[in-house]
C-alpha positions as CSV (number, residue, x, y, z in Angstrom):
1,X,85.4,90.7,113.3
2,X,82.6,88.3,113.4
3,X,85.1,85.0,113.6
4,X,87.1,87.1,116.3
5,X,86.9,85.9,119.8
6,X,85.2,87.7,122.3
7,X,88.7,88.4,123.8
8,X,90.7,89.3,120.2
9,X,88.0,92.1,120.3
10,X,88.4,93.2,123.9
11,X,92.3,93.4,122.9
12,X,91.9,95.4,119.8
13,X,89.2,98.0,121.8
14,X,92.3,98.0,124.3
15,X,94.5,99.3,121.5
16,X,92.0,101.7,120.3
17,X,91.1,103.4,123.6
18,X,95.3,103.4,123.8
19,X,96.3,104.9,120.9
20,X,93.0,107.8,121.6
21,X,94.5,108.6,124.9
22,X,98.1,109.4,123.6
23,X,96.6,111.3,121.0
24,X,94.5,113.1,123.4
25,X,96.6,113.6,126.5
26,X,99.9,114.4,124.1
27,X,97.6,117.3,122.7
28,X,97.0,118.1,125.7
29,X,100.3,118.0,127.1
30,X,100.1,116.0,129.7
31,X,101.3,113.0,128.3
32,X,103.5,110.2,130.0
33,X,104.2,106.5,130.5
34,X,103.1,106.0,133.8
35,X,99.4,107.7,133.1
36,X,99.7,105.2,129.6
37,X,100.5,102.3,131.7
38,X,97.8,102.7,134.2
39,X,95.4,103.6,131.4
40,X,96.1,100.3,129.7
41,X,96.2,98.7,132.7
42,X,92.3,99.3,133.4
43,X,90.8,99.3,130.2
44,X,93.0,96.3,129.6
45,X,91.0,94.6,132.6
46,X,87.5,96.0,132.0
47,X,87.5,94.8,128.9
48,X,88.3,91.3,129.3
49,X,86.2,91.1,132.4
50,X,83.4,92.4,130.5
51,X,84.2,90.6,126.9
52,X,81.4,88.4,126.6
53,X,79.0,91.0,128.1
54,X,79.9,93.8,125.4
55,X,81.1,92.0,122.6
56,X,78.9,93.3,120.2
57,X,79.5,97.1,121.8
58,X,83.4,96.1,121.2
59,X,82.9,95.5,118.0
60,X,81.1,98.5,117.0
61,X,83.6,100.5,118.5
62,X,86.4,98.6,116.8
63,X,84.4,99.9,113.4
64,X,84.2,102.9,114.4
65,X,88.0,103.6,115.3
66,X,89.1,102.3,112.7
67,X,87.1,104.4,110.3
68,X,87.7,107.9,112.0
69,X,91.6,106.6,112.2
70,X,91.8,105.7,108.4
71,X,90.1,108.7,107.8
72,X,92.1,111.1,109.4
73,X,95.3,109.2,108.4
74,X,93.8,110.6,104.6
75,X,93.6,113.3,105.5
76,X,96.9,113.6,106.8
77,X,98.6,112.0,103.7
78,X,96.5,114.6,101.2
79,X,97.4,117.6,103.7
80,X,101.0,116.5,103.3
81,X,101.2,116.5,99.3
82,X,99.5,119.7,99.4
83,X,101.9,121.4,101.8
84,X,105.0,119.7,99.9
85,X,103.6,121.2,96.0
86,X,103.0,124.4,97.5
87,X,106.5,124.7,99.0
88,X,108.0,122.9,96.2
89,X,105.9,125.0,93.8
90,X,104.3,122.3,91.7
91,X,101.4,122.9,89.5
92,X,99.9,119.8,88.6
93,X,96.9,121.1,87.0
94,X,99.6,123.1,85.5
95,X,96.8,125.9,85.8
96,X,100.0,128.8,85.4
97,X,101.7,129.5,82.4
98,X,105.1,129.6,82.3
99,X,107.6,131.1,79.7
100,X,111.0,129.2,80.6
101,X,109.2,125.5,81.3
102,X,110.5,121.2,81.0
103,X,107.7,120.5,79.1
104,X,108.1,120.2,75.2
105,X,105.8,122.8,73.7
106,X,103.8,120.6,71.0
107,X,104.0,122.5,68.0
108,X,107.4,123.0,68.1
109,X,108.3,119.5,68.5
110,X,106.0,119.0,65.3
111,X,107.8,121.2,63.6
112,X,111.1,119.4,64.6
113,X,109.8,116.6,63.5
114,X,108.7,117.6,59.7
115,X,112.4,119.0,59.3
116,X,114.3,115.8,60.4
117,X,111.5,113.6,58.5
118,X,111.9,114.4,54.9
């Protein structure tokens, strides 16, 4: 971000404050296109107006966002292979025992082994 031009920065802070108001106002509910629009619109203008003025401010904020948005995408992603083991019923730590399993049991397949070997 410090190569960026004052007005790369005011574009990216425009796409932040963007993508936090749909999140926002479609929690909400009261999401549409014309409130977007008009959102955009403003801070879109603001921001380039004011580039030079707040460009370190703008790229703080830029920081920030993108490190509360990578987090929560996280998150997200280890929420998701949670929810999809549990339904699916996948033990990784394979902390259950099971009688009827896939896995070879190790002692049997060494005693496979002696038999076919000699």
């Amino acid at each position: 971000m410090n190569a960026s031009s004052t007005r790369i920065k005011a574009l990216v802070v425009t796409a932040g404050f963007s993508f936090w108001f749909f999140v926002i106002s479609s929690s909400i509910g009261v999401f549409s296109l014309e409130l977007l629009g008009i959102f955009v619109a403003i801070i879109f203008t603001l921001t380039q107006i004011f580039a030079i003025k707040l460009s370190r401010g703008l790229e703080i904020f830029a920081m920030i966002n993108t490190k509360v948005f990578l987090g929560i995408l996280f998150i997200f992603v280890i929420s998701i292979y949670g929810i999809f083991f549990r339904i699916l019923r996948i033990d990784l730590l394979r902390l259950k025992k099971h009688n009827t399993t896939y896995w070879l049991e190790n002692e049997k397949l060494r005693q496979s082994n002696m038999e076919t070997q000699y």
